[in-house]
KEKE-3310 file (N, C-alpha, C; in steps of 0.2 Angstrom, whole numbers, plus 5000, padded with zeros to 4 digits):
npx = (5004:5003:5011:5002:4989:4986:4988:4975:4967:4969:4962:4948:4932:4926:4912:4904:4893:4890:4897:4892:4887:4891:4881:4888:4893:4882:4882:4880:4866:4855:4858:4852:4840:4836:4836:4827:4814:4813:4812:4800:4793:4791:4786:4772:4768:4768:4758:4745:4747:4744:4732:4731:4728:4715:4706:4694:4684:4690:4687:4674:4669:4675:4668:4655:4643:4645:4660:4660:4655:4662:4676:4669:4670:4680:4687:4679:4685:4697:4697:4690:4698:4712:4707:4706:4720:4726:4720:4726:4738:4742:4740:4744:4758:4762:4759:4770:4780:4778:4783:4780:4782:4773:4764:4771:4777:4767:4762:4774:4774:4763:4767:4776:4768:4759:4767:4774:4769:4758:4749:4740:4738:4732:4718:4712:4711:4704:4693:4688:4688:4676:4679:4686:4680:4665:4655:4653:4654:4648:4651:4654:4672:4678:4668:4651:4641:4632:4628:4626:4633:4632:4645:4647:4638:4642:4656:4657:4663:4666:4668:4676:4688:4689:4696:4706:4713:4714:4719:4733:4737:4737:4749:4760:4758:4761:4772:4778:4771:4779:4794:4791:4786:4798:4806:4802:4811:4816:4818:4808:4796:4800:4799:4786:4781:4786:4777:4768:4760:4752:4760:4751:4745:4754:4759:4749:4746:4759:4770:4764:4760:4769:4779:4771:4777:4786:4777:4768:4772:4778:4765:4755:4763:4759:4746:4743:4749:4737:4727:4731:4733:4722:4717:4719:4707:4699:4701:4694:4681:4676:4669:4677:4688:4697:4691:4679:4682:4686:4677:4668:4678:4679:4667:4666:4677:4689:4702:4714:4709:4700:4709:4717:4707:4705:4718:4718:4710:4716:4727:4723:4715:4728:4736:4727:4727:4739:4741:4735:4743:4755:4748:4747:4758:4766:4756:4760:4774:4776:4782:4791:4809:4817:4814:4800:4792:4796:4781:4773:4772:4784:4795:4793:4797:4811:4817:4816:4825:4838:4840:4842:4850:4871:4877:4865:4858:4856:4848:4847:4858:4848)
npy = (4994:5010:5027:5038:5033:5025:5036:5043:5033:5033:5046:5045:5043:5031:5027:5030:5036:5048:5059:5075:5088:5105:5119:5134:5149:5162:5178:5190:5186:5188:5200:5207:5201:5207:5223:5223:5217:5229:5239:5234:5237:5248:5254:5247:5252:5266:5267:5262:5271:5286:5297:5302:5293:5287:5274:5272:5275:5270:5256:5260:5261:5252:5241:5242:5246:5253:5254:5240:5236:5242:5234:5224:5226:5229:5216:5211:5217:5214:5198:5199:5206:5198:5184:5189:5194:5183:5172:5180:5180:5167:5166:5177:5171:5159:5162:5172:5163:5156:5152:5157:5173:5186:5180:5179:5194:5202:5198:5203:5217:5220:5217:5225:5238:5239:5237:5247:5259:5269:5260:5268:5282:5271:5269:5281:5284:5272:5277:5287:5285:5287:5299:5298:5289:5290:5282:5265:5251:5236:5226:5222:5219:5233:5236:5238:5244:5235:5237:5250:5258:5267:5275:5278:5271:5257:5257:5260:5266:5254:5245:5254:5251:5237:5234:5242:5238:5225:5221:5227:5218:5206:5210:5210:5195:5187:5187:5182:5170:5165:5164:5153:5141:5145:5136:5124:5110:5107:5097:5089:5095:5087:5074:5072:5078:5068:5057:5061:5074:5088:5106:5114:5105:5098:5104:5111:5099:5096:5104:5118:5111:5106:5121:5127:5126:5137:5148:5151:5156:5170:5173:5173:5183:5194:5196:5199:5211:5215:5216:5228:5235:5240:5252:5264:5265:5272:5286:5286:5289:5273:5265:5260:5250:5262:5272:5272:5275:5284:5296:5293:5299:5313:5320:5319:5323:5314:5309:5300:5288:5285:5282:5269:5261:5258:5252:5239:5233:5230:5223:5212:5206:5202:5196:5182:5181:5177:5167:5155:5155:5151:5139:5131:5133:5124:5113:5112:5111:5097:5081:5085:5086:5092:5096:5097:5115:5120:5120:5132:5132:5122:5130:5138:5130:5128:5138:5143:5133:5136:5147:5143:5146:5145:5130:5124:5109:5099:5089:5071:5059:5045)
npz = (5000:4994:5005:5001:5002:5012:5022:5017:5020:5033:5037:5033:5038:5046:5044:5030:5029:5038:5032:5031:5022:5023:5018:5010:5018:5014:5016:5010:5007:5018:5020:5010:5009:5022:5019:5008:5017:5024:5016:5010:5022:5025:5014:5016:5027:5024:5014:5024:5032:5028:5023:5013:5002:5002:5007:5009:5001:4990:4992:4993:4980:4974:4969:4964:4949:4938:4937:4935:4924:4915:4920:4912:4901:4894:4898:4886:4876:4876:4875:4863:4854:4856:4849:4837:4834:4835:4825:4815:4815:4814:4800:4794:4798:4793:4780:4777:4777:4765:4750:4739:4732:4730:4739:4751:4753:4753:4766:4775:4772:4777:4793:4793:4791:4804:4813:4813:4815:4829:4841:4846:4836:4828:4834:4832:4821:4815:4820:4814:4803:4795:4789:4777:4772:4768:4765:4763:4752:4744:4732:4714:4713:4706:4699:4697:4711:4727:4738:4747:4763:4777:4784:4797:4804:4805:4807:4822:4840:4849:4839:4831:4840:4840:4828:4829:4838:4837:4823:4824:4834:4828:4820:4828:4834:4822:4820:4833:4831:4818:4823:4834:4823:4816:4826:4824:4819:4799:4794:4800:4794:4780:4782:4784:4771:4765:4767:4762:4766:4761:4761:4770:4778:4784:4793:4800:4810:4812:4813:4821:4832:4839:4840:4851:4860:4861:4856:4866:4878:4873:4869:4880:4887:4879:4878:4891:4891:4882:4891:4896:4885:4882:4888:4882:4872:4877:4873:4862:4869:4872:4882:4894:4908:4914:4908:4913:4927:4925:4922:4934:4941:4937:4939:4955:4959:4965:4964:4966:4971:4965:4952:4960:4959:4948:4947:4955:4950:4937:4942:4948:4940:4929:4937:4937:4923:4925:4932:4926:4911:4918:4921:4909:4900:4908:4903:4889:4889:4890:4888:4882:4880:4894:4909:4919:4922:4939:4953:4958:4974:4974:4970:4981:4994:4988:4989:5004:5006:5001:5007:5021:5037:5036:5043:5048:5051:5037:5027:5030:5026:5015)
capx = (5000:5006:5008:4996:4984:4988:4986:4967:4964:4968:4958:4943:4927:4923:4905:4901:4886:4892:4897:4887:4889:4889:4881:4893:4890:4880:4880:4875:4858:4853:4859:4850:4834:4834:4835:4822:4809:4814:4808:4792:4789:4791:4779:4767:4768:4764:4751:4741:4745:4744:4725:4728:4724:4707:4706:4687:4682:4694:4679:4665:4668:4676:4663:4650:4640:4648:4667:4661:4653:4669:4681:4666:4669:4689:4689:4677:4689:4705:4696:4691:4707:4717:4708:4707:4726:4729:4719:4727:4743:4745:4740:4754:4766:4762:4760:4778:4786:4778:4788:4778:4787:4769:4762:4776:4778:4760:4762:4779:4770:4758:4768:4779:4765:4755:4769:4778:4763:4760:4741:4735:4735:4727:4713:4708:4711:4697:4686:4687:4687:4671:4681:4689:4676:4659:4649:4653:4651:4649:4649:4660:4678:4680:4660:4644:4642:4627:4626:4632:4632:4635:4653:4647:4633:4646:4662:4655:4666:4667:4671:4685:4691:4690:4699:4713:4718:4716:4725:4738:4740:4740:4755:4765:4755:4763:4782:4778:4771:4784:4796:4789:4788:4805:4810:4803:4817:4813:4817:4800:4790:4803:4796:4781:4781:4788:4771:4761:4757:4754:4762:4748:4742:4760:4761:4745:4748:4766:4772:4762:4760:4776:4780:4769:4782:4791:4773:4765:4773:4776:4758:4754:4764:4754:4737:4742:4748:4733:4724:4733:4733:4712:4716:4717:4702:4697:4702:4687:4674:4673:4667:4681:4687:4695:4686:4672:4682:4688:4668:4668:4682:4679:4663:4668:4687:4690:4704:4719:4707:4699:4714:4720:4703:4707:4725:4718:4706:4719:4733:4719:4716:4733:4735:4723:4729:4748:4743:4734:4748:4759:4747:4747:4763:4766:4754:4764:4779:4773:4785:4797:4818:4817:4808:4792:4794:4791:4774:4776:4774:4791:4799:4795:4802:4817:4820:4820:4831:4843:4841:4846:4858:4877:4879:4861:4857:4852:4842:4850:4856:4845)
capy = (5000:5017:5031:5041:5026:5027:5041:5045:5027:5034:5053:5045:5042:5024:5028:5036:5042:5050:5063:5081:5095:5110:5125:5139:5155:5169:5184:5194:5185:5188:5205:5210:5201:5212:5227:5222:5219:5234:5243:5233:5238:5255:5254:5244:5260:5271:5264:5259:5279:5291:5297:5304:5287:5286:5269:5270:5280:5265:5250:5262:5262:5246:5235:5247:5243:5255:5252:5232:5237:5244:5230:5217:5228:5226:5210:5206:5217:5208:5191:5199:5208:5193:5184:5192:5193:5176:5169:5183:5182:5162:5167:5180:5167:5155:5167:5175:5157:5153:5151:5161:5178:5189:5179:5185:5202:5205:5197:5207:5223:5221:5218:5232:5243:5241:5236:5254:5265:5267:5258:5272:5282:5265:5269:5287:5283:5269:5280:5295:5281:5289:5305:5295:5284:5291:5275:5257:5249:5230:5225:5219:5223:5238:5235:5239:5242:5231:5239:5254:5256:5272:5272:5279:5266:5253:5260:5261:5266:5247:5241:5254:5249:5231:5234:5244:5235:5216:5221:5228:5212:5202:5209:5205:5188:5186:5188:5175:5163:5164:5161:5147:5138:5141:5133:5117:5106:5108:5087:5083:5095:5087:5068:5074:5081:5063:5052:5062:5078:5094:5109:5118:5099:5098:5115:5111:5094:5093:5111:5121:5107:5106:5127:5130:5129:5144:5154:5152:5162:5178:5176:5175:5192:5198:5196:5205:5217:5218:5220:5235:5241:5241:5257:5267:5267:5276:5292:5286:5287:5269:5266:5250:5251:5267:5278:5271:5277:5294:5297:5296:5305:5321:5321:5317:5325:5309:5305:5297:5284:5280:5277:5267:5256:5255:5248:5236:5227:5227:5218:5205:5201:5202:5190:5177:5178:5174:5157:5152:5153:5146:5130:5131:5132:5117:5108:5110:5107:5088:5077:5089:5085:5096:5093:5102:5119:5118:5123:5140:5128:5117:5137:5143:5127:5128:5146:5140:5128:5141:5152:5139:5148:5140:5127:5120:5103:5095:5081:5065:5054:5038)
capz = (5000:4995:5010:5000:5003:5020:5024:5014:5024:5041:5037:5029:5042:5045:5041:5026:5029:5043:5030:5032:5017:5025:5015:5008:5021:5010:5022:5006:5005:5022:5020:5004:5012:5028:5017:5007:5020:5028:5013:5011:5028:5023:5009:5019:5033:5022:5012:5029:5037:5022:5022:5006:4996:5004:5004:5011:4995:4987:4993:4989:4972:4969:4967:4959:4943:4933:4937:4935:4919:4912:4917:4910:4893:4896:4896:4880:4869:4876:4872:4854:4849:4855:4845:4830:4833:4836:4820:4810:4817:4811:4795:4793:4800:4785:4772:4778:4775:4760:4745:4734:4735:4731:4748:4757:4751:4758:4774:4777:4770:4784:4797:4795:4794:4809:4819:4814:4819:4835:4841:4847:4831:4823:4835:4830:4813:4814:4823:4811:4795:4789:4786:4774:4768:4770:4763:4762:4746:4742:4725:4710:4710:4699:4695:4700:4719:4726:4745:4751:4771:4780:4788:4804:4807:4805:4813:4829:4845:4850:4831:4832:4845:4839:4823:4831:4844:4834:4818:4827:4838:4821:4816:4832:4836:4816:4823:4838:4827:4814:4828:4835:4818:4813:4829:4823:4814:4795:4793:4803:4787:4775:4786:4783:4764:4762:4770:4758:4768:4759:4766:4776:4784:4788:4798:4807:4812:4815:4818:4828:4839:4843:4840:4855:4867:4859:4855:4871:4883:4872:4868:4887:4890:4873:4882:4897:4888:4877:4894:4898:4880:4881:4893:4874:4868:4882:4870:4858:4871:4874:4893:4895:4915:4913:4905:4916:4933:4923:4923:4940:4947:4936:4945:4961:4959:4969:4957:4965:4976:4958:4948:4962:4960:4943:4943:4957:4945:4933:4946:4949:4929:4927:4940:4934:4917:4924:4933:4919:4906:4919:4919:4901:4897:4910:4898:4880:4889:4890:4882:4880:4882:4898:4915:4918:4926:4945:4955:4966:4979:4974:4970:4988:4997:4985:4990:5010:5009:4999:5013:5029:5038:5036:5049:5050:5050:5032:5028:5031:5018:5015)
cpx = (5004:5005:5003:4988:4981:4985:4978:4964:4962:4962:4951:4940:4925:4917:4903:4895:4884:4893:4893:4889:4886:4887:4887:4890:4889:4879:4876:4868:4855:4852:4853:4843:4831:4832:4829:4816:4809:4811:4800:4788:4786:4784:4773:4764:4764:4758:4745:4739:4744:4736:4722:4726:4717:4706:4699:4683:4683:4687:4672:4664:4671:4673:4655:4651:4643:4655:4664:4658:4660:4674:4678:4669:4677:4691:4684:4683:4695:4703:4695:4697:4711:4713:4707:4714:4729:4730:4725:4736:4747:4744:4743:4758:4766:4761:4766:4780:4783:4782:4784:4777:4779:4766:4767:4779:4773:4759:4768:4778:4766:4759:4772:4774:4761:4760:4774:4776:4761:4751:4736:4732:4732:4721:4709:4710:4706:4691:4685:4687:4682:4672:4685:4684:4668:4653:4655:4651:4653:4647:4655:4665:4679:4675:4655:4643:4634:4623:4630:4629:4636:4640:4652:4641:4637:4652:4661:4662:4672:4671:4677:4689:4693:4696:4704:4718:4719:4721:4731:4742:4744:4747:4763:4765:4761:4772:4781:4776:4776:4790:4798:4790:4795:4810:4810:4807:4812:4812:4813:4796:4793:4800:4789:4778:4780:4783:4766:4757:4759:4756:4756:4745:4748:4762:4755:4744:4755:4769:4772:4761:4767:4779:4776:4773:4785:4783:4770:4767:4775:4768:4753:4754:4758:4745:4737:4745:4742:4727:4725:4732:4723:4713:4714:4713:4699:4697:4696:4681:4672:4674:4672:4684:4690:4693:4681:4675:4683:4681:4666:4671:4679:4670:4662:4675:4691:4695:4710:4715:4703:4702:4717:4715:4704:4713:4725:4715:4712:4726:4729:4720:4723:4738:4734:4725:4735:4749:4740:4739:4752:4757:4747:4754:4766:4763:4759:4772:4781:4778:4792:4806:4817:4813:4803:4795:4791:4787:4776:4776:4780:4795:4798:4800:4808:4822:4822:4824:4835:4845:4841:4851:4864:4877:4873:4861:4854:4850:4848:4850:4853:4852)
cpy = (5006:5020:5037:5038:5026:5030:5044:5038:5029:5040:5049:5041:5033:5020:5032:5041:5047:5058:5069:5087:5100:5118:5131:5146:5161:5173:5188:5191:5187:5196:5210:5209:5206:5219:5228:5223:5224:5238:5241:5234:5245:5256:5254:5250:5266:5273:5264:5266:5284:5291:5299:5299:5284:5280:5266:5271:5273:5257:5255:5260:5255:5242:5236:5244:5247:5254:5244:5233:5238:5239:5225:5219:5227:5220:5209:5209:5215:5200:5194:5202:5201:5187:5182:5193:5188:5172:5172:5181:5175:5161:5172:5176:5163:5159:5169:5169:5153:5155:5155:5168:5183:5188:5183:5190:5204:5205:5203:5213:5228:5221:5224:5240:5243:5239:5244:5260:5265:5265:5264:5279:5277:5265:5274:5286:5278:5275:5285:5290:5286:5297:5305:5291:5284:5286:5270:5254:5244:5229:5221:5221:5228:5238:5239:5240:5240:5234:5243:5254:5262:5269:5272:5273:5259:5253:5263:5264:5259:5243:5244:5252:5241:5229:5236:5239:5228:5216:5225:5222:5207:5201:5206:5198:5185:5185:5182:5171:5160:5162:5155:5141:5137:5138:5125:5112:5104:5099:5084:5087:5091:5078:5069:5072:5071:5057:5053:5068:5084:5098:5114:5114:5099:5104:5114:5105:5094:5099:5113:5118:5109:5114:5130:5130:5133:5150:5155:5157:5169:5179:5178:5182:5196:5199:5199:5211:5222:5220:5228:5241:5244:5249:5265:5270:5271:5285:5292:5287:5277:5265:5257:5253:5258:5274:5278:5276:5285:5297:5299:5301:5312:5324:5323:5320:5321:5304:5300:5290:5280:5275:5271:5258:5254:5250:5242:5230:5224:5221:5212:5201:5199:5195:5181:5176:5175:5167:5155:5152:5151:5140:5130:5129:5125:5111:5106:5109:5098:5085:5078:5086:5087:5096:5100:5109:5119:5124:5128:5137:5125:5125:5139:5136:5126:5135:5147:5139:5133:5146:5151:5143:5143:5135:5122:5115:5103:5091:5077:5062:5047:5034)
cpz = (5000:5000:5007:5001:5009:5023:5022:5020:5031:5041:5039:5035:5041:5041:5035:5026:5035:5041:5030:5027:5021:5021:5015:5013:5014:5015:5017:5005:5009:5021:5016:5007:5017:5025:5014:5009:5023:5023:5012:5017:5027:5020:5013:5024:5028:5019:5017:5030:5033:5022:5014:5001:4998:5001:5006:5004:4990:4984:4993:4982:4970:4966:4963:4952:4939:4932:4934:4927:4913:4914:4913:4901:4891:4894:4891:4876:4869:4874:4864:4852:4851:4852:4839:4829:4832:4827:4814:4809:4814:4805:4791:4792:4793:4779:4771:4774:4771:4754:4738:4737:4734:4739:4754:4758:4755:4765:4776:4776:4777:4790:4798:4796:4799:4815:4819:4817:4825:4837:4842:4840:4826:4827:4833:4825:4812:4816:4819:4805:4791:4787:4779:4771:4771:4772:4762:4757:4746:4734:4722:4710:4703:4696:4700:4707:4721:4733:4746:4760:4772:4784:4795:4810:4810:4809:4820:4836:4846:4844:4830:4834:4843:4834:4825:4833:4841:4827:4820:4830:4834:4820:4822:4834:4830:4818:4827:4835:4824:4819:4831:4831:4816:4819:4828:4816:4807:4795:4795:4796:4782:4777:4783:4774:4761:4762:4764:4763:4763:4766:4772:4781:4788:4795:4804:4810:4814:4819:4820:4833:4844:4843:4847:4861:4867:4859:4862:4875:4882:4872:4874:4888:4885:4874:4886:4896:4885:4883:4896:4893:4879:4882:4887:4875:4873:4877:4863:4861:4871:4881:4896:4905:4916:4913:4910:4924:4931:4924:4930:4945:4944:4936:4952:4963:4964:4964:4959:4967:4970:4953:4952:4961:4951:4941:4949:4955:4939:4936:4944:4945:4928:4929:4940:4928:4918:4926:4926:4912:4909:4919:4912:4897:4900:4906:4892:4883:4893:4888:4878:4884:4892:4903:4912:4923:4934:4948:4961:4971:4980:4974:4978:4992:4993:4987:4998:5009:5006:5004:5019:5029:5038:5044:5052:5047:5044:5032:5028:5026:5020:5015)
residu = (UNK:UNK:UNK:UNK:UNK:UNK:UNK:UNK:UNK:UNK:UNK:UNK:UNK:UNK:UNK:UNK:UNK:UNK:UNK:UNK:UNK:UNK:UNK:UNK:UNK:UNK:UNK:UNK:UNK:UNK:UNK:UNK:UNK:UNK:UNK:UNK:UNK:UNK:UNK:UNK:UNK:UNK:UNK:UNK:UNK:UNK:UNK:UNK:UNK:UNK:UNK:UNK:UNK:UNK:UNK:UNK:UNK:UNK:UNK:UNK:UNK:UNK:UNK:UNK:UNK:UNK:UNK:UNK:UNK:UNK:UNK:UNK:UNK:UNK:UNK:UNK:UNK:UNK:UNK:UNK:UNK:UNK:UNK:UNK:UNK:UNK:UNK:UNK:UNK:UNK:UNK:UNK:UNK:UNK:UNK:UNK:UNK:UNK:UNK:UNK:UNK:UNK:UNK:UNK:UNK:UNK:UNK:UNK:UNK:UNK:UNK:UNK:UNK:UNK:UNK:UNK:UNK:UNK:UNK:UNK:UNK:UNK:UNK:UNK:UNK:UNK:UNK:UNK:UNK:UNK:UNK:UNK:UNK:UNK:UNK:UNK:UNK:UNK:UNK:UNK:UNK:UNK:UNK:UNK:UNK:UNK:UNK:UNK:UNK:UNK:UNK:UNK:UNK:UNK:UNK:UNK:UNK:UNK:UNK:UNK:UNK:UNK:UNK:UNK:UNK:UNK:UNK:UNK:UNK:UNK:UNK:UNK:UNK:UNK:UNK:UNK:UNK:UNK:UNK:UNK:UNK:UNK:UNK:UNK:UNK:UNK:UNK:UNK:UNK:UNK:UNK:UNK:UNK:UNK:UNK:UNK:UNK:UNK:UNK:UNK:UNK:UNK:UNK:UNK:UNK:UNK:UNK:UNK:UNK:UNK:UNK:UNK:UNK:UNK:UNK:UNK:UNK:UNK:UNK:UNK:UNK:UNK:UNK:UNK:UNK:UNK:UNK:UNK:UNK:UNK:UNK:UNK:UNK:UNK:UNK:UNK:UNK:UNK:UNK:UNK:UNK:UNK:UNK:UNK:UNK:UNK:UNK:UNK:UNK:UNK:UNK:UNK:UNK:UNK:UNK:UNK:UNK:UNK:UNK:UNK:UNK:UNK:UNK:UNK:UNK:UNK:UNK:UNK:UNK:UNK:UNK:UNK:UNK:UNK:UNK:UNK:UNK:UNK:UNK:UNK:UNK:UNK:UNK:UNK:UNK:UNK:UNK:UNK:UNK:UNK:UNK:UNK:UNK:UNK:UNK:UNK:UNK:UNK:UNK:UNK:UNK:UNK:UNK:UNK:UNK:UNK:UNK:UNK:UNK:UNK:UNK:UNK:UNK:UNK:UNK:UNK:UNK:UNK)
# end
């Protein structure tokens, strides 16, 4: 036996599992944390003692039928603009990476123009349309017209608003989709092509399936954006949440305790929609190479144990 041998022989614990890994001392995490809640304490303080954010005022109006009327209208036009985004949005994607250069001309045409303007001029440009286009005519291309239709009858508030805010989405939905798609390896559509799949079966059997694990979570953020982007149309006269609290305070000039009821619905929503794409995305990442991401439950006990102080007892090994 070598004396290196030897020597490791005499050091080394009889018992192995006698062995106990000691955590690395982080002083800066303790440190950082302390500062932290000292300021959420702060916050918390003054939120509670400050009379100016009349948080009575707060719960009178929060639950009222005209605020509740305006977040009910909030969220229809974030369910229709997204979508009208969405659909639009995977009919960009394929049109961009079609092989026929006129289709993809048009598609890239369209994205770059509504994604260079900014939505809120693409709202008061819908709403003032019939300054621009008095009547509505259906009929034959470059013939006869068969129906005309006042603009203003049709271009409604609502329908501006509809239009703005969905063909706008389109064109970014149209970036996240294409994204997605070209993350999936071209040799599954070239598998495909080979079974006897044309290419648009191919794309909605094979690609987007699998492309959803790349579209989902921008299209998440892009929903709760598009809740926040509702807040707009509020400059057309349409009573979304709001427009509905602006109504009240300049009434009432009850305006910080309003706005405050207003960005309190929106946390909620915002809320609701972020567990929901986080089970969502737990779903299409099924099957995937890569574990599942874990449940706020398995993140908070993860973030404990990271934050045992040095020198505590760890779990035993089996």
């Amino acid at each position: 036996m070598s004396e290196a041998t030897e020597i490791y022989s005499q050091s080394a614990p009889e018992d192995a599992s006698e062995i106990r890994a000691a955590p690395v001392p982080r002083p800066g995490r303790w440190v950082a944390s302390v500062v932290v809640l000292l300021l959420l304490a702060m916050l918390g303080h003054t939120l509670v003692t400050n009379p100016r954010f009349q948080w009575g005022i707060v719960s009178q109006y929060f639950g009222t039928t005209q605020v509740l009327k305006g977040l009910e209208l909030t969220l229809l036009l974030t369910v229709i603009a997204m979508s009208v985004g969405i659909v639009l949005g995977v009919a960009l994607a394929v049109m961009r990476l079609s092989g026929n250069p006129v289709v993809s001309s048009v598609s890239w045409g369209y994205i770059w123009f509504f994604r260079g303007t900014p939505v809120l001029v693409q709202l008061i440009f819908w709403y003032n349309l019939s300054a621009l286009f008095p009547k509505v005519g259906l009929g034959v291309p470059f013939g006869p017209v068969l129906l005309t239709i006042n603009a203003n009858a049709v271009i409604t508030p609502i329908v501006a608003a509809t239009l703005g805010l969905g063909l706008n989405e389109g064109a970014y939905m149209a970036e996240i989709v294409r994204a997605g798609m070209l993350s999936v390896d071209e040799g599954q559509v070239q598998a495909a092509s080979a079974l006897g799949m044309r290419r648009l079966q191919a794309t909605r059997r094979i690609v987007l399936p699998q492309a959803m694990r790349v579209i989902i979570p921008p299209t998440g953020n892009e929903t709760i954006g598009m809740l926040k982007t509702t807040s707009l149309v509020s400059v057309i006269a349409v009573t979304e949440l709001l427009f509905s609290v602006q109504n009240i305070y300049d009434r009432t000039y009850q305006t910080i305790p309003l706005l405050i009821v207003a960005s309190l619905w929106y946390l909620i929503i915002t809320s609701v929609l972020t567990v929901g794409q986080y089970y969502i995305e737990r779903h299409f990442a099924r099957g995937a190479a890569r574990a599942l991401p874990p449940t706020p439950w398995r993140r908070l006990v993860t973030w404990l144990q990271t934050m045992r102080p040095a020198g505590a007892p760890g779990r035993p090994h089996a």
